[in-house]
C-alpha positions as CSV (number, residue, x, y, z in Angstrom):
1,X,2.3,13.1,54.6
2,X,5.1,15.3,52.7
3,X,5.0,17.0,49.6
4,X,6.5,14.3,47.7
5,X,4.2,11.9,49.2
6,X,1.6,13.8,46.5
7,X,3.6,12.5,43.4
8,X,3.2,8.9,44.7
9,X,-0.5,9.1,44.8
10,X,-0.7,10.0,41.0
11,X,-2.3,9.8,39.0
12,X,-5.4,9.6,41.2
13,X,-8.3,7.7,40.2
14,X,-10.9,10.2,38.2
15,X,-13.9,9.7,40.7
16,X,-10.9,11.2,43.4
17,X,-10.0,13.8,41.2
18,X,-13.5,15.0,40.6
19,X,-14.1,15.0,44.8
20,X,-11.1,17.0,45.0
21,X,-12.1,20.1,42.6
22,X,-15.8,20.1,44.1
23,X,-13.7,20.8,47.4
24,X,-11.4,23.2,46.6
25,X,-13.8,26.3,46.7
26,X,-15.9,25.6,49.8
27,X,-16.5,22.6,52.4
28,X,-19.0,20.4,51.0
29,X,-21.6,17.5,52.5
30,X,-21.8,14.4,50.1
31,X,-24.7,15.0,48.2
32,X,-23.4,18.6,47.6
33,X,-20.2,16.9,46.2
34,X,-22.0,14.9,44.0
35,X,-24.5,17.7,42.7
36,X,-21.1,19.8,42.2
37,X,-19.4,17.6,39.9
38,X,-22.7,17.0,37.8
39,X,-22.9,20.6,37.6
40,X,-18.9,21.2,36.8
41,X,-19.3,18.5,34.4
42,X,-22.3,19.3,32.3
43,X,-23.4,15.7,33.7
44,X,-21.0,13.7,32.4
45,X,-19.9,12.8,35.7
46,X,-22.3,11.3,37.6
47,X,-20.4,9.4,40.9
48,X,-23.1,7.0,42.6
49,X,-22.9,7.2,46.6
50,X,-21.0,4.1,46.4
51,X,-18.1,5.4,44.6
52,X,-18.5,8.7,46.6
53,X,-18.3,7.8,50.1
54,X,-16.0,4.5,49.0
55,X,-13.8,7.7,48.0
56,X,-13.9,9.6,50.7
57,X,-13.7,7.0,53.4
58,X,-9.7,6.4,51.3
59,X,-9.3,9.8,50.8
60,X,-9.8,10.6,54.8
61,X,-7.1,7.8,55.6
62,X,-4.8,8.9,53.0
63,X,-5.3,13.3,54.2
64,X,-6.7,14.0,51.3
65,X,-9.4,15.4,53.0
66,X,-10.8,16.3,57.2
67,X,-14.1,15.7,58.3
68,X,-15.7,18.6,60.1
69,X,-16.6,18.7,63.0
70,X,-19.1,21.0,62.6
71,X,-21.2,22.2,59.6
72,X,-19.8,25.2,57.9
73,X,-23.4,26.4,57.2
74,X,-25.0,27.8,60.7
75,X,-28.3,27.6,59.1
76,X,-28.4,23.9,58.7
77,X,-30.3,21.7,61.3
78,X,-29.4,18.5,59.4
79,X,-27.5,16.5,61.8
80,X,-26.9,13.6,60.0
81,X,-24.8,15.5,56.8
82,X,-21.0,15.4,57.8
83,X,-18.9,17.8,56.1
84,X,-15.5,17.7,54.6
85,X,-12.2,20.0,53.9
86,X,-9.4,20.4,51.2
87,X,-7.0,19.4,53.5
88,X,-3.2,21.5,52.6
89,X,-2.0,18.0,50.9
90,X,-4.7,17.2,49.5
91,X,-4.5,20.9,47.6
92,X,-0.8,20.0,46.8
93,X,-1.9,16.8,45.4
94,X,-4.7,18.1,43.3
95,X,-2.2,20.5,42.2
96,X,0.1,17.8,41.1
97,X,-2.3,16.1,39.4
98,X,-4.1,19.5,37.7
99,X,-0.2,20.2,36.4
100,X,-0.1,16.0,35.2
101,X,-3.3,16.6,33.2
102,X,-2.1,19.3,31.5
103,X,1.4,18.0,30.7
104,X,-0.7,15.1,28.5
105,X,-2.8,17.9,27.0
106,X,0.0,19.9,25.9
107,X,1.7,16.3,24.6
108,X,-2.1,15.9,22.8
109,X,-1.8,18.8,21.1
110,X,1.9,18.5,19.6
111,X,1.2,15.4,18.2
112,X,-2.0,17.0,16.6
113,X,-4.7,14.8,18.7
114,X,-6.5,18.0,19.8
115,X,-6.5,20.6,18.0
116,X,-4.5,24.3,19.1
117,X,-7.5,26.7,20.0
């Protein structure tokens, strides 16, 4: 995919946006995933493994994001946890939809919906 395929992804669903930002500081399993955007969120975001790996599966097809081949951890035994990877479009896209987001914030706060800190 190209750089301008990014824009025709947006805006991305939430639970897609959320799985990107968990990734974008370190190659995650699943459940780390989903304890990092509780976490990020203050638990307001709580993704069931349903959503998750429903998420991931389109992500992977789309290049969002790579599965490892290999855990990043050389302590873990835990064969069964497959890892996964920012991939370069997929931080281009989260970029382009990081920049969306706070196009509508800054339109919010013209128009006096939230309030200028």
């Amino acid at each position: 995919m190209t750089g301008s395929d990014s824009e025709s992804l947006l805006p991305l669903p939430v639970a897609v946006f959320h799985i990107l930002v968990a990734l974008a500081d370190r190659d995650r399993h699943g459940y780390s995933i989903m304890q990092d955007i509780g976490t990020r969120t203050g638990g307001k975001v709580q993704l069931s493994a349903g959503t998750l790996y429903s998420s991931i599966r389109r992500m992977l097809e789309q290049g969002l994001i790579e599965e490892l081949a290999e855990s990043p951890d050389a302590t873990s035994s835990d064969q069964r946890r497959r890892y996964y990877r920012l991939s370069r479009f997929g931080r281009r896209t989260a970029r382009a939809e990081a920049e969306r987001m706070n196009s509508l914030l800054s339109q919010a706060r013209a128009t006096g919906l939230v309030p200028l800190k």
